[in-house]
DSSP file (Angstrom, degrees, kcal/mol; ACC not computed):
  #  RESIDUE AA STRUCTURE BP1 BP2  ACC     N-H-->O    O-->H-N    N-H-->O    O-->H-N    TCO  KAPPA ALPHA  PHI   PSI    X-CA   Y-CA   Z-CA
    1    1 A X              0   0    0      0, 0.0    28,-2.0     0, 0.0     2,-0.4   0.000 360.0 360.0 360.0 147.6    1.5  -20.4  -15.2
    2    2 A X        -     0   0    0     26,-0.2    49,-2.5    28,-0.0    50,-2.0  -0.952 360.0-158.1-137.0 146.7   -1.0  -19.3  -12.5
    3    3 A X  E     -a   52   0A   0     -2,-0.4    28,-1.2    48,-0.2     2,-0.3  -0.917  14.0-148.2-145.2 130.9   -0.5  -16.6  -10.1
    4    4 A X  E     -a   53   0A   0     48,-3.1    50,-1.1    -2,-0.4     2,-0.3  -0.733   8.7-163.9-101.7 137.0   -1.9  -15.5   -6.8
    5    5 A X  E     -a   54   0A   0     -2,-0.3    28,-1.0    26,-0.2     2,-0.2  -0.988  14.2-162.2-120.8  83.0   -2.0  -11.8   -6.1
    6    6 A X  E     +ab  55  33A   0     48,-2.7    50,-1.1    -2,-0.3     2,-0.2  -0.733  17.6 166.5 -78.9 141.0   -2.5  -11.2   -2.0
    7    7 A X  E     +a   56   0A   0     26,-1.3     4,-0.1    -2,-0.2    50,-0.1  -0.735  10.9 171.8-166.3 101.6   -3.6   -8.1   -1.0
    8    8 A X  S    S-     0   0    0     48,-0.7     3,-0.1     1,-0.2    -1,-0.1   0.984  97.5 -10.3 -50.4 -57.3   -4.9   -7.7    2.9
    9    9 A X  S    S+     0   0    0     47,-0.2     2,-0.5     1,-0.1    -1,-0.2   0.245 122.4  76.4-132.4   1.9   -5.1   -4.3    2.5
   10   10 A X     >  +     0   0    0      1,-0.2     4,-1.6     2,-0.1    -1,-0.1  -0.691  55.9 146.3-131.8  57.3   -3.4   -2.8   -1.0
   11   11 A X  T  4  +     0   0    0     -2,-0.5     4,-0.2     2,-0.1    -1,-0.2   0.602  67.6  49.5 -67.4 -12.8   -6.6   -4.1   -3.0
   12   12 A X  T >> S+     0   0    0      2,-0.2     3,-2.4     3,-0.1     4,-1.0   0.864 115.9  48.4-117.4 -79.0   -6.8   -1.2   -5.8
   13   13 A X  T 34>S+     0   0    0      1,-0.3     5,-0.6     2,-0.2     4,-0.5   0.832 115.2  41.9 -21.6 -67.8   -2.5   -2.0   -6.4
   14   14 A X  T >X5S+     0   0    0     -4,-1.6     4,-2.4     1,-0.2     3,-1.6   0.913 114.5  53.4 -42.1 -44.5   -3.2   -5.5   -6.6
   15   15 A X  H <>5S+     0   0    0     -3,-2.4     4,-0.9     1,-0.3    -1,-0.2   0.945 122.1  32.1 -36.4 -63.2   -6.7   -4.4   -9.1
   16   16 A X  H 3<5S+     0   0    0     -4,-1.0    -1,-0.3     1,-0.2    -2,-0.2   0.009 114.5  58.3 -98.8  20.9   -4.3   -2.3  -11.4
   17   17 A X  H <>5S+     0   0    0     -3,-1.6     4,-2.7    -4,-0.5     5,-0.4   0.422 112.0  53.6-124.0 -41.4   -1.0   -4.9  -10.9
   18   18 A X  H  X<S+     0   0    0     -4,-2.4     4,-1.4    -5,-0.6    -2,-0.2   0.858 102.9  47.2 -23.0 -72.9   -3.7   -7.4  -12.3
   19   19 A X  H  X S+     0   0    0     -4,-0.9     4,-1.8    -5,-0.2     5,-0.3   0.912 110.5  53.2 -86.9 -48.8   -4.8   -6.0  -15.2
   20   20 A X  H  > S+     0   0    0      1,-0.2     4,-2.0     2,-0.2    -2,-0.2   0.828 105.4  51.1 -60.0 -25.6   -1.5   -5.4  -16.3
   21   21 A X  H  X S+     0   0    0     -4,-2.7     4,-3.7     2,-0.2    -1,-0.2   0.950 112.6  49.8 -33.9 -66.8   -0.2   -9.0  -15.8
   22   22 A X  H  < S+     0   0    0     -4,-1.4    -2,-0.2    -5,-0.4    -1,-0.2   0.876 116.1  42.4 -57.3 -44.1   -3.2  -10.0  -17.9
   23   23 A X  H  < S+     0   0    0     -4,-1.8     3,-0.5     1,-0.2    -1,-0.2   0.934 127.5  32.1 -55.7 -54.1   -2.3   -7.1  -20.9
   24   24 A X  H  < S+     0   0    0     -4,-2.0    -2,-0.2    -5,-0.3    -1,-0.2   0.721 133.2  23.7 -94.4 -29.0    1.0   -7.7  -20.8
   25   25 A X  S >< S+     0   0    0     -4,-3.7     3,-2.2     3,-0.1     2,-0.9  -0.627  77.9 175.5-130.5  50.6    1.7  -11.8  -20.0
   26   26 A X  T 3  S+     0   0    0     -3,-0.5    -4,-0.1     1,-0.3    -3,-0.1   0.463  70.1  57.5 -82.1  32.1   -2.0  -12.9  -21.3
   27   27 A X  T 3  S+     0   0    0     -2,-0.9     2,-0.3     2,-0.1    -1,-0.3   0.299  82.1 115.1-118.8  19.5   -1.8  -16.6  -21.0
   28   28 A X    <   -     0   0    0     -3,-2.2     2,-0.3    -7,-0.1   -26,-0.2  -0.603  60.9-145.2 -56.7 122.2   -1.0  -16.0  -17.1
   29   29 A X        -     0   0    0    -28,-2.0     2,-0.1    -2,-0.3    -2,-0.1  -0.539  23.8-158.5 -72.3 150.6   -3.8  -17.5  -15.1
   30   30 A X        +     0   0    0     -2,-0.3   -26,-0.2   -28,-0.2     2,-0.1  -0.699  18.5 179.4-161.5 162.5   -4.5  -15.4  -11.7
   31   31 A X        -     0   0    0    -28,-1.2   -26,-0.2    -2,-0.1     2,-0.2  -0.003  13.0-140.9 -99.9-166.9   -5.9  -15.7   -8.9
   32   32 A X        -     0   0    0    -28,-0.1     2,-0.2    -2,-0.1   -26,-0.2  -0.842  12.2-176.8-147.4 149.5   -6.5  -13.4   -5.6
   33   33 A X  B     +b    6   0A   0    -28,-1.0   -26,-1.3    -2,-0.2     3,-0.0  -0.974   5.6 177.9 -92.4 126.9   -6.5  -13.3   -1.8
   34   34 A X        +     0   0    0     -2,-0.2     2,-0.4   -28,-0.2   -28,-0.1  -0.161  69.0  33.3-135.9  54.7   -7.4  -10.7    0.0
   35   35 A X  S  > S-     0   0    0      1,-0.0     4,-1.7     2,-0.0   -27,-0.0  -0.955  86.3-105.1-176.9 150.4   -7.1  -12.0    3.9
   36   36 A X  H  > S+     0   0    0     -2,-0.4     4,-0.6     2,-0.2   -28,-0.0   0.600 113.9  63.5 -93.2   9.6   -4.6  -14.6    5.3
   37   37 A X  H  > S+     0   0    0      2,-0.1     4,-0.9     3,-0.1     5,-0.2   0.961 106.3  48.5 -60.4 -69.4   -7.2  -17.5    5.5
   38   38 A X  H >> S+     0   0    0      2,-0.2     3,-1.5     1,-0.2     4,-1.5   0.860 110.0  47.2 -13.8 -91.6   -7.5  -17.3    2.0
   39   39 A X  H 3X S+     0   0    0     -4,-1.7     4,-2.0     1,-0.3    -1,-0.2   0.761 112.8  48.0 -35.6 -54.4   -3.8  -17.3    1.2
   40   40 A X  H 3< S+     0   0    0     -4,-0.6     4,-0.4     2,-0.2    -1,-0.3   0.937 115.4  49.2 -58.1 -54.4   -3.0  -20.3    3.5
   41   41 A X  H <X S+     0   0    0     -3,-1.5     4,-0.6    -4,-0.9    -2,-0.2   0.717 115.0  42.8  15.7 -69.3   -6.0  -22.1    1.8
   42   42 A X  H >< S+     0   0    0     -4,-1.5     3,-1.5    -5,-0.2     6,-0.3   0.977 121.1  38.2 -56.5 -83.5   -4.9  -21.3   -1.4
   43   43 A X  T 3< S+     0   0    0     -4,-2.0    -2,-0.2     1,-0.3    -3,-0.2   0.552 109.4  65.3 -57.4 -16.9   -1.1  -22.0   -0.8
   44   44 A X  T 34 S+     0   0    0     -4,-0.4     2,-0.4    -5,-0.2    -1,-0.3   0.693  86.5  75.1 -96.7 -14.3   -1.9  -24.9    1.2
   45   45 A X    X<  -     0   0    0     -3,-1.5     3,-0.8    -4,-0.6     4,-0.4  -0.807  60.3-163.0 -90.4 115.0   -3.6  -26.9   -1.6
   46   46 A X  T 3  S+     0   0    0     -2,-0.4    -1,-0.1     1,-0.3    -3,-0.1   0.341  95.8  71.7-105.2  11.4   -0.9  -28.7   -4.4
   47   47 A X  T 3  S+     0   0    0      1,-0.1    -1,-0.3     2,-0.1    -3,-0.0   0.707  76.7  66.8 -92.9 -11.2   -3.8  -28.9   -6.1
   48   48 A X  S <  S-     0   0    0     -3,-0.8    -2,-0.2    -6,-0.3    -5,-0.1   0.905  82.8-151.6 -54.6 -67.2   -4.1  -24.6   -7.0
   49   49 A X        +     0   0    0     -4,-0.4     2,-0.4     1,-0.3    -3,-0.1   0.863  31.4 169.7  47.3  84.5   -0.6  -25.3   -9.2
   50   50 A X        -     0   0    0      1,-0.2    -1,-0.3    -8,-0.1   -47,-0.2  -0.942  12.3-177.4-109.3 164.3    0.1  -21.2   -8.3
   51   51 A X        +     0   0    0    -49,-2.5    26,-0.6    -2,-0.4     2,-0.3   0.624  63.0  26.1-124.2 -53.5    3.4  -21.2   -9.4
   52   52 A X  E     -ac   3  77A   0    -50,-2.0   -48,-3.1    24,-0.2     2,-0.3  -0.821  64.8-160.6-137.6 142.6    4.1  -17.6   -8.4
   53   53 A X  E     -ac   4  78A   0     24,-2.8    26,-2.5    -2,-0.3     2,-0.6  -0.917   7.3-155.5-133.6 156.5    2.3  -15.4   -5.4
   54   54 A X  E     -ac   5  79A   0    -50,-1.1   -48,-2.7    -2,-0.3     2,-0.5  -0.998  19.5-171.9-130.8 113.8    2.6  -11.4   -5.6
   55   55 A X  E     -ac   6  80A   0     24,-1.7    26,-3.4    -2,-0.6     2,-0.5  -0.994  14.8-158.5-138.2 129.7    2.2  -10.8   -2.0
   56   56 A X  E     -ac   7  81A   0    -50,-1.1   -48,-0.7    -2,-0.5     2,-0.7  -0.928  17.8-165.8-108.2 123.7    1.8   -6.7   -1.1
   57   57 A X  E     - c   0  82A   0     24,-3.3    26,-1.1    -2,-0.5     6,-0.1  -0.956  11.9-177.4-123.9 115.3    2.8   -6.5    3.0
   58   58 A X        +     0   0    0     -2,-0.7     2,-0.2    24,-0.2    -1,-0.2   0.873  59.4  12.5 -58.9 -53.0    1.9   -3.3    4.7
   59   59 A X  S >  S-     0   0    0      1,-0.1     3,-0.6    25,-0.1    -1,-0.1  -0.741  74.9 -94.7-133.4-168.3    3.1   -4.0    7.7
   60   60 A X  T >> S+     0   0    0      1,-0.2     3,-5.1    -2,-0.2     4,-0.6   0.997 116.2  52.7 -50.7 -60.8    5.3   -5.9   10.4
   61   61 A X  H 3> S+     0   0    0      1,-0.3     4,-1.8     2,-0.2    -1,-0.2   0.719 107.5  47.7 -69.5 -19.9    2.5   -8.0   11.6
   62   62 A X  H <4 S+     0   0    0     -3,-0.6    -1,-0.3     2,-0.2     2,-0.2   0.120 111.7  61.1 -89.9  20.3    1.4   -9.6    7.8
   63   63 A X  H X4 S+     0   0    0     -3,-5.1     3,-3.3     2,-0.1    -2,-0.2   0.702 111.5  38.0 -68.5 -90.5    5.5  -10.2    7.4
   64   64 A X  H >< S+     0   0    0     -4,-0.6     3,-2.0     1,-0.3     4,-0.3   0.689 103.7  59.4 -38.0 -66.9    5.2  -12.2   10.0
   65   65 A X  T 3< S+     0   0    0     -4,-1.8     3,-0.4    -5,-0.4    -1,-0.3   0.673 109.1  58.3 -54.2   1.9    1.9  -13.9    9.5
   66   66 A X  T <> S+     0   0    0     -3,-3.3     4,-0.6     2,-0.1    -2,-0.2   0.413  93.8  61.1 -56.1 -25.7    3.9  -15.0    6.2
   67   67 A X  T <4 S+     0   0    0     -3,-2.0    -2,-0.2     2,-0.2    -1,-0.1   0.152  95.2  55.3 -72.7   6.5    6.2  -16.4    7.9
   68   68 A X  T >4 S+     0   0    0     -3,-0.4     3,-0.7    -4,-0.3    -2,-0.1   0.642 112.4  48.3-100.3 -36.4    3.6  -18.9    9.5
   69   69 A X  G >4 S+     0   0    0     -4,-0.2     3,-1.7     1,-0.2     2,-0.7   0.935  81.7 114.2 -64.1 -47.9    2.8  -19.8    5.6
   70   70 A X  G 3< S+     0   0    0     -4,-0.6     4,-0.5     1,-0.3    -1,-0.2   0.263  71.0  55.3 -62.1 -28.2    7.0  -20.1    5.1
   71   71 A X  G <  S+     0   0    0     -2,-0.7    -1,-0.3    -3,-0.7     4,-0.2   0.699 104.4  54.7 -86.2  -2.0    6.6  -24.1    4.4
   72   72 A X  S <  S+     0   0    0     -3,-1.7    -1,-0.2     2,-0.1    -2,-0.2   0.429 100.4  62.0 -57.9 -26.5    4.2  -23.5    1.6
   73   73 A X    >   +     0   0    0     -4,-0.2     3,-1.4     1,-0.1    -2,-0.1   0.598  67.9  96.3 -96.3  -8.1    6.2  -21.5    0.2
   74   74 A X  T 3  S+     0   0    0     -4,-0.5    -1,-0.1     1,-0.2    -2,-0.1   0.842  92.7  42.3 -43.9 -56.8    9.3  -23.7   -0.6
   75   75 A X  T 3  S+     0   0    0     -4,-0.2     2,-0.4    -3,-0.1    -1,-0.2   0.046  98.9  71.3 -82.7  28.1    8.2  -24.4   -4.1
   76   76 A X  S <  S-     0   0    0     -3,-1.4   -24,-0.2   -24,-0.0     2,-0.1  -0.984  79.8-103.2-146.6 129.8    6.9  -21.4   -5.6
   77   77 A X  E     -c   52   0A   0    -26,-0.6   -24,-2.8    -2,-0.4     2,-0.6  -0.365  40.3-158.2 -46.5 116.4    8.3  -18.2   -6.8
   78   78 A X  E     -c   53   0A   0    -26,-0.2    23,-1.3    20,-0.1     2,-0.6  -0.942  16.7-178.7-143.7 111.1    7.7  -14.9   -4.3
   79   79 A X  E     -cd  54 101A   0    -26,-2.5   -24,-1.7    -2,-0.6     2,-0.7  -0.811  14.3-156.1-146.4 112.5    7.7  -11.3   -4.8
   80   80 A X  E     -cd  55 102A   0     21,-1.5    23,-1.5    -2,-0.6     2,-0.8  -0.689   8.3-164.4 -84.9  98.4    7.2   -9.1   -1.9
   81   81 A X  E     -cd  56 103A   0    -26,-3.4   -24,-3.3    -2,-0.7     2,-0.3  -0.605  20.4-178.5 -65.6 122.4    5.8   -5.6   -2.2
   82   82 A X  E     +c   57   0A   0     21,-1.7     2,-0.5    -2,-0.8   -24,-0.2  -0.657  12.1 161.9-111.5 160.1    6.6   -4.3    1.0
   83   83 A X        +     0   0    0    -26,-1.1     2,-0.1    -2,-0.3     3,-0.0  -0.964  26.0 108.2-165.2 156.4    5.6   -0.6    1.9
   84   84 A X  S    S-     0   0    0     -2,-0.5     6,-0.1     1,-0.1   -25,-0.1  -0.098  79.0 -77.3 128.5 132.1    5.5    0.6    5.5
   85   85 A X  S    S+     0   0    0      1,-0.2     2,-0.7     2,-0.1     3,-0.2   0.416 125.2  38.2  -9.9 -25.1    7.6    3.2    7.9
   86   86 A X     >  +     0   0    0      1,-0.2     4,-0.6     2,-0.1    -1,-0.2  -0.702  68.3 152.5-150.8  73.1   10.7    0.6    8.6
   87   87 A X  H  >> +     0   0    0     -2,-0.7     4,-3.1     2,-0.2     5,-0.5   0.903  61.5  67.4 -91.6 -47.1   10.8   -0.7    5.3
   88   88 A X  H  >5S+     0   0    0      1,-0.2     4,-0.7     2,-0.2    -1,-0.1   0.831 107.0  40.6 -59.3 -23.2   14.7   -1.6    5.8
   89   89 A X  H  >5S+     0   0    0      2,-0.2     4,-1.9     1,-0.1    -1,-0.2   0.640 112.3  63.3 -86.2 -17.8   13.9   -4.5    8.6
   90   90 A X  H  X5S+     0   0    0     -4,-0.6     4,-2.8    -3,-0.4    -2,-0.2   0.895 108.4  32.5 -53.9 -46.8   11.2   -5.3    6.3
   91   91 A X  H  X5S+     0   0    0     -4,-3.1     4,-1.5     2,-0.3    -2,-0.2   0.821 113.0  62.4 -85.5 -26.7   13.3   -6.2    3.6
   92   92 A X  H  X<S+     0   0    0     -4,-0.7     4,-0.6    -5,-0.5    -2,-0.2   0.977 117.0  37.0 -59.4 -61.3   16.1   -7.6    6.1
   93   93 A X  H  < S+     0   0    0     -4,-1.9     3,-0.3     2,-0.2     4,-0.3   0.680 110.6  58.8 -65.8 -26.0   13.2  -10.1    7.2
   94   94 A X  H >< S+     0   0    0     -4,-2.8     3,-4.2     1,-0.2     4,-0.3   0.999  96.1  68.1 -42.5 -77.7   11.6  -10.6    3.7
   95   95 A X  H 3< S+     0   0    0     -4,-1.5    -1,-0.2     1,-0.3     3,-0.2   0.730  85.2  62.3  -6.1 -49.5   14.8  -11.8    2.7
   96   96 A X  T 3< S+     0   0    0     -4,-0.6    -1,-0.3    -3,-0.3    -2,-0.2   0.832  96.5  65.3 -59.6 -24.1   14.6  -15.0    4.9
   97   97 A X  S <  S-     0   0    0     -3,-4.2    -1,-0.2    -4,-0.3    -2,-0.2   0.879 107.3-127.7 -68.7 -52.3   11.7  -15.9    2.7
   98   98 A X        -     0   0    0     -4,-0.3     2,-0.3    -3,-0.2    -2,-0.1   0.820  34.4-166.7  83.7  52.2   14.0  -16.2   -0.6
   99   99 A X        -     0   0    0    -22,-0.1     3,-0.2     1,-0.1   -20,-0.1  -0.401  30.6-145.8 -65.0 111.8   12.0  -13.9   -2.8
  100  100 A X  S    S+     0   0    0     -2,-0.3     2,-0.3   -22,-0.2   -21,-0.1   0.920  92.2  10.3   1.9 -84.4   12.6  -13.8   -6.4
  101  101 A X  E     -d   79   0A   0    -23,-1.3   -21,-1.5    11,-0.0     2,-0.5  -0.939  59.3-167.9-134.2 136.0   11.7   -9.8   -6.3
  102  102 A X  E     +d   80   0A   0     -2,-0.3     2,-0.2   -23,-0.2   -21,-0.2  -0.958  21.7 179.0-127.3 120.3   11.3   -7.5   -3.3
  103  103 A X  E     -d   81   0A   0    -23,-1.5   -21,-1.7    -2,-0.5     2,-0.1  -0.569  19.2-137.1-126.9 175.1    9.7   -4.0   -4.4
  104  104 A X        -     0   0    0    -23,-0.3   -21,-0.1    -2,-0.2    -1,-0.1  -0.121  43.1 -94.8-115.4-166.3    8.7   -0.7   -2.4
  105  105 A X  S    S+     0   0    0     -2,-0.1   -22,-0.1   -24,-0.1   -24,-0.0   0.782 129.3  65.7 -93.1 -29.1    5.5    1.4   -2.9
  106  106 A X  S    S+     0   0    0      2,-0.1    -3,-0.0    -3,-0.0   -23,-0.0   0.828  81.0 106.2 -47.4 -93.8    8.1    3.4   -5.2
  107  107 A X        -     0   0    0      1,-0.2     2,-0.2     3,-0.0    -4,-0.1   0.669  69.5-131.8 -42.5 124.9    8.3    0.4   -7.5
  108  108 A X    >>  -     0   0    0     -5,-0.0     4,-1.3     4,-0.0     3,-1.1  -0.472  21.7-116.0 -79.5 139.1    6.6    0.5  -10.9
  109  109 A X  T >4 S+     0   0    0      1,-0.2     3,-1.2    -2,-0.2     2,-0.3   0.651 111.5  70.7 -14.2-107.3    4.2   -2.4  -12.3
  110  110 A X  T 3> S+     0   0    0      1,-0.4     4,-0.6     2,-0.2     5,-0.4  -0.031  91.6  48.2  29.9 -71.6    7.1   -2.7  -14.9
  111  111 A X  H X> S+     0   0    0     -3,-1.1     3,-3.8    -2,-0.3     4,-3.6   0.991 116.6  46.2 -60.1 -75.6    9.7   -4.0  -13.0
  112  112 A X  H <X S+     0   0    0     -4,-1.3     4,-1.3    -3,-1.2    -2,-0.2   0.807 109.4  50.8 -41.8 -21.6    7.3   -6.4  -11.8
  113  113 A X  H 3> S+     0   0    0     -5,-0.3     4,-1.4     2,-0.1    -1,-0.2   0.646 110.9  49.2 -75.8 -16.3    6.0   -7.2  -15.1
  114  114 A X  H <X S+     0   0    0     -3,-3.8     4,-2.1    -4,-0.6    -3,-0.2   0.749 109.3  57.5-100.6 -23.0    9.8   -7.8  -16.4
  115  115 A X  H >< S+     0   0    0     -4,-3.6     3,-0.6    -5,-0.4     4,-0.5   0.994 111.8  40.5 -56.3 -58.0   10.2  -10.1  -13.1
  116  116 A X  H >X S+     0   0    0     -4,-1.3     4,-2.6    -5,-0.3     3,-1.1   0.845 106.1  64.1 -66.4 -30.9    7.3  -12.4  -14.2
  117  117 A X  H 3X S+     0   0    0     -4,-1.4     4,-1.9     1,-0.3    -1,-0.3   0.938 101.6  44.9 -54.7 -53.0    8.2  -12.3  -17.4
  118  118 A X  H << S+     0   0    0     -4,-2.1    -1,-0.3    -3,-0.6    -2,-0.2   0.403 111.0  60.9 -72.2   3.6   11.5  -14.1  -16.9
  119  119 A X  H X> S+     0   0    0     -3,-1.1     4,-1.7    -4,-0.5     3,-1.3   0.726 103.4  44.9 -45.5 -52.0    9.7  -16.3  -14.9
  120  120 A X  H 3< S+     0   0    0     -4,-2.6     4,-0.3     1,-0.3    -2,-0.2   0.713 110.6  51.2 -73.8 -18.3    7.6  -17.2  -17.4
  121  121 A X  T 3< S+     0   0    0     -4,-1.9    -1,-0.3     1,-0.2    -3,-0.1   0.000 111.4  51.9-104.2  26.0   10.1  -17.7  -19.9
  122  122 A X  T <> S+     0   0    0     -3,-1.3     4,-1.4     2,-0.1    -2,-0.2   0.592 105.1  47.5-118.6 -52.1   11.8  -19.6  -17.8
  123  123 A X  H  X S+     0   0    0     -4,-1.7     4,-1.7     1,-0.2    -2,-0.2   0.777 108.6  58.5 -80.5 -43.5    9.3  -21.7  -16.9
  124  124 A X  H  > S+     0   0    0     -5,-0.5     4,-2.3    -4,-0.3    -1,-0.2   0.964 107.2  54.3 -64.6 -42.8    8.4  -22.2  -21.0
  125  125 A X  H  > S+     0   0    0      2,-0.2     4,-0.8     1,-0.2    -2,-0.2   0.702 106.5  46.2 -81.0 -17.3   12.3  -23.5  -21.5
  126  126 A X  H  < S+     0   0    0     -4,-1.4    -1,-0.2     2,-0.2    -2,-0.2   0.857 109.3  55.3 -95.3 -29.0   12.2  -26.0  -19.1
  127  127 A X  H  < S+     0   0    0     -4,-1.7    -2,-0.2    -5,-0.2    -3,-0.1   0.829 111.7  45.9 -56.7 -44.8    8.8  -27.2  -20.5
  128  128 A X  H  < S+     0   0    0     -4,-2.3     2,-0.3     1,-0.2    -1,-0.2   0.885 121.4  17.5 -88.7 -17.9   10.3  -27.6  -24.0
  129  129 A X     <  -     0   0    0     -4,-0.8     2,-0.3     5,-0.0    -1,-0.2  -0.988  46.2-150.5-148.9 148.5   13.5  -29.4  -23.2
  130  130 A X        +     0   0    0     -2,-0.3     2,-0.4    -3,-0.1    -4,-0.1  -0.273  69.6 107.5-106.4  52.6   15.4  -31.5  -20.4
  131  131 A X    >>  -     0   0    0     -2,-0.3     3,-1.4    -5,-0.0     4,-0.7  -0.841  64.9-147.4-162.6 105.5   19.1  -30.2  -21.6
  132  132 A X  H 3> S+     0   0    0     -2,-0.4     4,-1.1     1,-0.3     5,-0.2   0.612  95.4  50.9 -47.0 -32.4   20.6  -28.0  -19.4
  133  133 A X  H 3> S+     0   0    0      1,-0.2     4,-1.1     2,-0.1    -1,-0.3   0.920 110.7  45.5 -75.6 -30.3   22.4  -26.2  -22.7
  134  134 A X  H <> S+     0   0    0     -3,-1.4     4,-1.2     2,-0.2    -2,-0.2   0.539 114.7  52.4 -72.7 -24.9   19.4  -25.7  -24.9
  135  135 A X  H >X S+     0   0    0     -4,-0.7     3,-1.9     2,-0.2     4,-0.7   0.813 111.7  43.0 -80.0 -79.7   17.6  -24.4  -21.6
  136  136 A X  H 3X S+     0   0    0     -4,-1.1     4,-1.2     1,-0.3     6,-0.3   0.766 116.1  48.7 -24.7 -46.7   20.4  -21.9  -20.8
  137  137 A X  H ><>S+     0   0    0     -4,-1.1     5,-1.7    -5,-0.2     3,-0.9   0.933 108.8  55.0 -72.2 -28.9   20.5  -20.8  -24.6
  138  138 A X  H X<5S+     0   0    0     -3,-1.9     3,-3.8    -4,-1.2    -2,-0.2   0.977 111.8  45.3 -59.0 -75.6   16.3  -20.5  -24.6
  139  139 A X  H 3<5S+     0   0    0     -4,-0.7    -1,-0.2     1,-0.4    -2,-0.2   0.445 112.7  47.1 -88.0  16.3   16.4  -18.0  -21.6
  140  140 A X  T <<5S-     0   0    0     -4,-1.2    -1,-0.4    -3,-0.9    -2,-0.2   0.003 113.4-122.3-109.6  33.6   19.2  -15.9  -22.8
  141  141 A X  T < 5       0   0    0     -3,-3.8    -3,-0.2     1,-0.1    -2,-0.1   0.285 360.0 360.0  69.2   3.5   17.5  -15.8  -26.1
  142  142 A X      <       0   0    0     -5,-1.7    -4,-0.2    -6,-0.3    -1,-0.1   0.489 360.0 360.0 -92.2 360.0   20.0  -17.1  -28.4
């Protein structure tokens, strides 16, 4: 699984959101962006295989310039830190995106680690079998 970490402007989160991915999930590939040329670049290319993008939004105006990406985005797993003064119209508009996980600056690594995690083990169960009951028993553990 490979994962892109954007971060315009919350580069030391992203740093220390990083290294813990790597501690915690360590056969995770990731990548980073830290501008939205990059990201588009990145995301625009089916040859990157990111499976999952960790996108930190400061403010209105990098929602929105995410919303330019939105048809990039169809196939890939999305969790938006969002952090900013008007954080509840943040998250009304995040929404439209059809994020996974939508976190605060409150929100610990943790939760984000526990996100990727079922991601990944999700993503592992569909890899070992094409029957839909042995996948459902795989990612509830039984």
């Amino acid at each position: 699984m490979k994962i892109l970490i954007h971060a315009d402007t919350a580069k030391k989160e992203a740093a220390v959101l990083g290294a813990k991915i790597q501690n915690r999930l360590p056969g995770i590939r990731i990548t980073g962006s830290g501008s939205m040329a990059e990201l588009e670049g990145a995301v625009g290319r089916p040859l990157n295989n990111i499976d999952v993008l960790v996108i930190f939004i400061k403010d209105e105006r990098d929602l929105e310039n995410l919303f330019s990406l939105a048809s990039f985005l169809d196939n890939k797993k999305l969790i938006l830190m969002l952090s900013g003064p008007d954080s509840r119209r943040a998250v009304t508009r995040g929404l439209q995106l059809h994020p996974s996980f939508i976190g605060s600056a409150d929100t610990g690594e943790a939760e984000i680690l526990e996100v990727l995690e079922q991601i990944s083990r999700r993503r592992q169960a569909m890899k070992k079998t094409n029957n839909i009951s042995q996948y459902l028993d795989i990612i509830r553990g039984r």
